[in-house]
DRENGULO-282348 format. One record per residue (C-alpha): x, y, z; residue in three letters. Coordinates in steps of 0.25 Angstrom, whole numbers, plus 5000, padded with zeros to 4 digits. Layout:
<recs>
      X      Y      Z   residu
      X      Y      Z      ALA
...
</recs>
This chain:
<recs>
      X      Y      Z   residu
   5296   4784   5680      UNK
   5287   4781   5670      UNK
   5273   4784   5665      UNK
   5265   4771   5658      UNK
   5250   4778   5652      UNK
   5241   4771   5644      UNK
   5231   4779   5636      UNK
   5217   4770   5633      UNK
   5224   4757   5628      UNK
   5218   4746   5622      UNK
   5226   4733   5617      UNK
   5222   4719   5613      UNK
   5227   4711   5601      UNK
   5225   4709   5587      UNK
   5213   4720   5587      UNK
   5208   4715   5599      UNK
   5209   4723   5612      UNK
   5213   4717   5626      UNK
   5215   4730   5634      UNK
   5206   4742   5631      UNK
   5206   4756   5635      UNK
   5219   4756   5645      UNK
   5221   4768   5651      UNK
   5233   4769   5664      UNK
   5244   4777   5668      UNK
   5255   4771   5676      UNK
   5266   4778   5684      UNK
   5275   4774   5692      UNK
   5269   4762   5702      UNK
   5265   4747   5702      UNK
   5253   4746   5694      UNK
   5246   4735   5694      UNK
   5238   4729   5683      UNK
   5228   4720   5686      UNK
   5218   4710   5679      UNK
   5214   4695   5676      UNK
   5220   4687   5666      UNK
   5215   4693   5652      UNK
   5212   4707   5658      UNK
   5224   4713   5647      UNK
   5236   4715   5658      UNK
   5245   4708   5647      UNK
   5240   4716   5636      UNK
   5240   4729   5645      UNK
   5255   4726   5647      UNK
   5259   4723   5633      UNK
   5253   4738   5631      UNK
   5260   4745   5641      UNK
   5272   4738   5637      UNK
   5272   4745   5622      UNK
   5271   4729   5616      UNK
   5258   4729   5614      UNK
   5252   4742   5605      UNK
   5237   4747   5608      UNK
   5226   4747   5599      UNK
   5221   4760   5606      UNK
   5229   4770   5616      UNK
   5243   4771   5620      UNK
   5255   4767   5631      UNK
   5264   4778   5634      UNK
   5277   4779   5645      UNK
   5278   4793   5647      UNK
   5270   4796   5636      UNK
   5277   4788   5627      UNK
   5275   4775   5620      UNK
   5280   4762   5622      UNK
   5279   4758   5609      UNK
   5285   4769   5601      UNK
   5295   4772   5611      UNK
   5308   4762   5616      UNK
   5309   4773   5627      UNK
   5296   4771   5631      UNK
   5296   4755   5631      UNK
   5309   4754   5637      UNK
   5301   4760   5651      UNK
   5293   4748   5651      UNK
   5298   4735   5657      UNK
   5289   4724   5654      UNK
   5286   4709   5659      UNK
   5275   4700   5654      UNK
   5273   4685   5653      UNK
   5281   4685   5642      UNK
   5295   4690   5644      UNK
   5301   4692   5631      UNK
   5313   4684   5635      UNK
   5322   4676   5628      UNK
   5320   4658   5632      UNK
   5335   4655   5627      UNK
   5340   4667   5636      UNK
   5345   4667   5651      UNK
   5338   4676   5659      UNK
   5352   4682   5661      UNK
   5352   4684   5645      UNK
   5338   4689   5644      UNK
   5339   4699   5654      UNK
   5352   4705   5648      UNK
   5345   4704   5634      UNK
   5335   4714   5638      UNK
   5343   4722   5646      UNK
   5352   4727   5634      UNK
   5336   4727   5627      UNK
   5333   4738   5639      UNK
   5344   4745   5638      UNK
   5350   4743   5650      UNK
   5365   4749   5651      UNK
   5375   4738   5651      UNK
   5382   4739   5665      UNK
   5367   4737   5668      UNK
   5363   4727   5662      UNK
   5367   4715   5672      UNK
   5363   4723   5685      UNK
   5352   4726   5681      UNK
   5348   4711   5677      UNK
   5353   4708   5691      UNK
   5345   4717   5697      UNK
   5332   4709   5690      UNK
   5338   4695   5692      UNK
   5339   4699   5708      UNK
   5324   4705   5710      UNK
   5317   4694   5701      UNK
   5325   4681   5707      UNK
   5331   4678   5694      UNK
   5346   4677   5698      UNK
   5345   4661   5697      UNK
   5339   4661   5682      UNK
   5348   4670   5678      UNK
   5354   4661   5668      UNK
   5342   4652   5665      UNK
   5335   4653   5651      UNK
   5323   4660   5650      UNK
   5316   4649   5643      UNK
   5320   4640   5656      UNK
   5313   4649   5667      UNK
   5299   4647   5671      UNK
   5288   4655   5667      UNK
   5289   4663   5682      UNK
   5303   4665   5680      UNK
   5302   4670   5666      UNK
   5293   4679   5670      UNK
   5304   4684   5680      UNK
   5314   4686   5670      UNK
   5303   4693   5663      UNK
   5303   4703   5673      UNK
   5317   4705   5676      UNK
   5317   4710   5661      UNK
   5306   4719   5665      UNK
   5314   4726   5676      UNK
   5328   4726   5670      UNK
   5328   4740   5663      UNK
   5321   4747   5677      UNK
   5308   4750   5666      UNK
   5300   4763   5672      UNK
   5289   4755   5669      UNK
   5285   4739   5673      UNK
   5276   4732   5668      UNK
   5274   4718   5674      UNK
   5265   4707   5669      UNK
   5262   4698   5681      UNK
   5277   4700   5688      UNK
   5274   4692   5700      UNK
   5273   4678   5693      UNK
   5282   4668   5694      UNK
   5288   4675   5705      UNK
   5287   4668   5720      UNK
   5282   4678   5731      UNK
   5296   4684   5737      UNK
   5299   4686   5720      UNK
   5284   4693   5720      UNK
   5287   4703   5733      UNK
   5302   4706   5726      UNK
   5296   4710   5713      UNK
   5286   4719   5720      UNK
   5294   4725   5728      UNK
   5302   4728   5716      UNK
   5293   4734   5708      UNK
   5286   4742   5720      UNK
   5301   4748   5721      UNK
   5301   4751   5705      UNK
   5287   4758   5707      UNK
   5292   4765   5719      UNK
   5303   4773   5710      UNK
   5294   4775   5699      UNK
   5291   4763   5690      UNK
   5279   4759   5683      UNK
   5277   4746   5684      UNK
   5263   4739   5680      UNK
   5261   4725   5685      UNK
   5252   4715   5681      UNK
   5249   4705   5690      UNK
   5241   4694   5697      UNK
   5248   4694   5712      UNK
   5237   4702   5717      UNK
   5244   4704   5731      UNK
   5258   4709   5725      UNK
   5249   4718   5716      UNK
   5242   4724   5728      UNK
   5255   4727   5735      UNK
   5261   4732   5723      UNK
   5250   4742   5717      UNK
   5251   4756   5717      UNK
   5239   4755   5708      UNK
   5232   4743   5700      UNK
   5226   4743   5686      UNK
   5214   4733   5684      UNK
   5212   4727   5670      UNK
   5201   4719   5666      UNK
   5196   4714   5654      UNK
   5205   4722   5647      UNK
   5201   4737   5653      UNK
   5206   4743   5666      UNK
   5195   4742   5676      UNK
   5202   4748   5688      UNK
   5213   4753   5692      UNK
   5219   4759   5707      UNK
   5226   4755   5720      UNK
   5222   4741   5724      UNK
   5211   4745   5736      UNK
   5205   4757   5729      UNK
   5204   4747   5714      UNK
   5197   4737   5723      UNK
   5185   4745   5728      UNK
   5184   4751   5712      UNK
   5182   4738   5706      UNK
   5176   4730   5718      UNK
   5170   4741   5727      UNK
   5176   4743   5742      UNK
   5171   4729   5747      UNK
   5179   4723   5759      UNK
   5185   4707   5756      UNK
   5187   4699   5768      UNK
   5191   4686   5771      UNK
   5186   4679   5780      UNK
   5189   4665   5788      UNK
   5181   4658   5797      UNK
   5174   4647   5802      UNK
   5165   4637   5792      UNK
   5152   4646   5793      UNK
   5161   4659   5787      UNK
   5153   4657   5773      UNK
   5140   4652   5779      UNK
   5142   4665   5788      UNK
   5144   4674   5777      UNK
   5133   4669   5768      UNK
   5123   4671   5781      UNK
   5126   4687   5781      UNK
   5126   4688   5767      UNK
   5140   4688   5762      UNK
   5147   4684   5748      UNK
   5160   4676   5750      UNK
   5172   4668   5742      UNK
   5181   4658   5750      UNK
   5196   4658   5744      UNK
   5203   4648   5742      UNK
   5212   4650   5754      UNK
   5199   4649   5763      UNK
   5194   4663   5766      UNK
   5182   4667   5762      UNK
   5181   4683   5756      UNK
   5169   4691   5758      UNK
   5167   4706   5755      UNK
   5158   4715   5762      UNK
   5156   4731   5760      UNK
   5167   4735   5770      UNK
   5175   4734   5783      UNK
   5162   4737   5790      UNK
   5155   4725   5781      UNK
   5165   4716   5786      UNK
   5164   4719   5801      UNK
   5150   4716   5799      UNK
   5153   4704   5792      UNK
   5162   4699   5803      UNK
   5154   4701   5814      UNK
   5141   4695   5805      UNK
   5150   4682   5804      UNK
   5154   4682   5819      UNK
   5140   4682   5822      UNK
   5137   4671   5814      UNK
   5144   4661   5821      UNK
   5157   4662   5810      UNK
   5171   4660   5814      UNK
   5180   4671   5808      UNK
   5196   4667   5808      UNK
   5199   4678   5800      UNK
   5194   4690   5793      UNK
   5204   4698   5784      UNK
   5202   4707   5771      UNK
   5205   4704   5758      UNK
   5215   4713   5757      UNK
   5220   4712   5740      UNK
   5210   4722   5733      UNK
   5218   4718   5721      UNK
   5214   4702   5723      UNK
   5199   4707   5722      UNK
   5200   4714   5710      UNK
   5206   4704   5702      UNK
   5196   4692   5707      UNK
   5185   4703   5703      UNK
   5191   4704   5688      UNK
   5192   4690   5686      UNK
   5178   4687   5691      UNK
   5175   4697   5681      UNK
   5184   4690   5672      UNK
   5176   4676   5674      UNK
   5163   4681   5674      UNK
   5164   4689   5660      UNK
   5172   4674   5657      UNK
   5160   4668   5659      UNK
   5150   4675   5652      UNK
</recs>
């Protein structure tokens, strides 16, 4: 187990700050960072990691720093966009490369590179060059690197992509197993529903500051108030029907129409209001993702300051 506390942070480059005032503790658990493109994610990570130093405030493990300390820095297993590994390389080579750079014993060395070949469906590329893989696939490889050492701490830049679903529900198993015996593993990510199966708690960035941060459900109703989301589906008056009793609504691309009212009580009303109406309803379900809110509220934020 591991403890990963940052104390007031800010970090940016060549003088200028991207993060500002930072302030977490992580423990053991999948934590979730989220935020829209540009929020800092990448920089937040490069911090944590002991790569990138603050202009104010500190990262310690333990109480210790990354930067100072080998010890400290070796807890850390890290996967970004860029994977630090080698083009001319097979994915065989590269992984024994930095397993003798981890310190990984020797009789443990292949088991071990094994062991992440297997959970990341890597076995066929084994002997491919790195410079050959796709981007999706050196990502992968990317994380196999992460986990070869069994870091206490995990910190995952988008994981999920360039993985196909059964590759998705594998690694989030994996990682919910991890957390169960005491990693700490912080994952940034866009894949919104593995992210809210996943969370033990979620961490909101935006615009380079922490807005928010809690389980998914509770994080909602702080940022967006406890406002029900349904979707509705009906016959060719549902809008007009909605309009007529005074209702906002968006239609996704899929075909539903959202609408949210005050509560469960607000929408029995507004059932019965559209019943009475003459409106056809074929189906009436909630919008069950908090996390899928949340993030198409930043970036309408996002867009809005955009265009100012």
């Amino acid at each position: 187990m591991a403890e990963l506390m940052v104390d007031d942070v800010s970090a940016g480059y060549r003088g200028k700050p991207v993060v500002r005032d930072i302030a977490l503790r992580y423990g053991p658990g999948v934590h979730i960072l989220l935020g829209p493109n540009g929020a800092g994610k990448t920089t937040t990570f490069r911090v944590l990691a002991g790569i990138l130093t603050p202009m104010s405030g500190r990262v310690l493990i333990d109480g210790v720093d990354p930067r100072v300390s080998p010890e400290a820095k070796a807890a850390i297993g890290l996967a970004t966009h860029r994977s630090a590994l080698a083009p001319r390389l097979s994915v065989l080579d590269n992984l024994r490369y930095w397993a003798r750079v981890l310190g990984l014993p020797g009789p443990r060395i292949e088991s071990a590179i094994a062991e992440v070949l297997e959970l990341l469906a890597l076995e066929p590329l084994a002997d491919e060059r790195i410079g050959a893989l796709s981007r999706g696939q050196n990502q992968r490889v990317g994380l196999a690197k992460a986990f070869l050492a069994g870091p206490p701490i995990l910190l995952l830049d988008e994981p999920m992509a360039g993985l196909d679903p059964a590759g998705s529900a594998r690694l989030s198993d994996h990682l919910r197993r991890l957390a169960d015996n005491g990693s700490t593993i912080v994952v940034s990510t866009h894949a919104l529903a593995e992210a809210h199966r996943l969370a033990d708690d979620v961490t909101v960035l935006h615009g380079g500051r922490i807005v928010g941060r809690g389980e998914p459900a509770a994080l909602r109703a702080e940022l967006l108030g406890t406002a029900y989301r349904l979707q509705l589906r009906g016959t060719a008056g549902l809008t007009a029907g909605l309009d007529g009793l005074g209702h906002r609504w968006e239609r996704s691309p899929s075909g539903p129409v959202t609408v949210e009212v005050a509560d469960e009580s607000a929408a029995q009303a507004l059932v019965a209001g559209l019943v009475a109406a003459g409106v056809g309803l074929h189906e009436v379900v909630p919008v069950r993702n908090p996390l899928e809110d949340v993030y198409q509220e930043l970036q309408a934020q996002g867009a809005a300051h955009d265009g100012r």
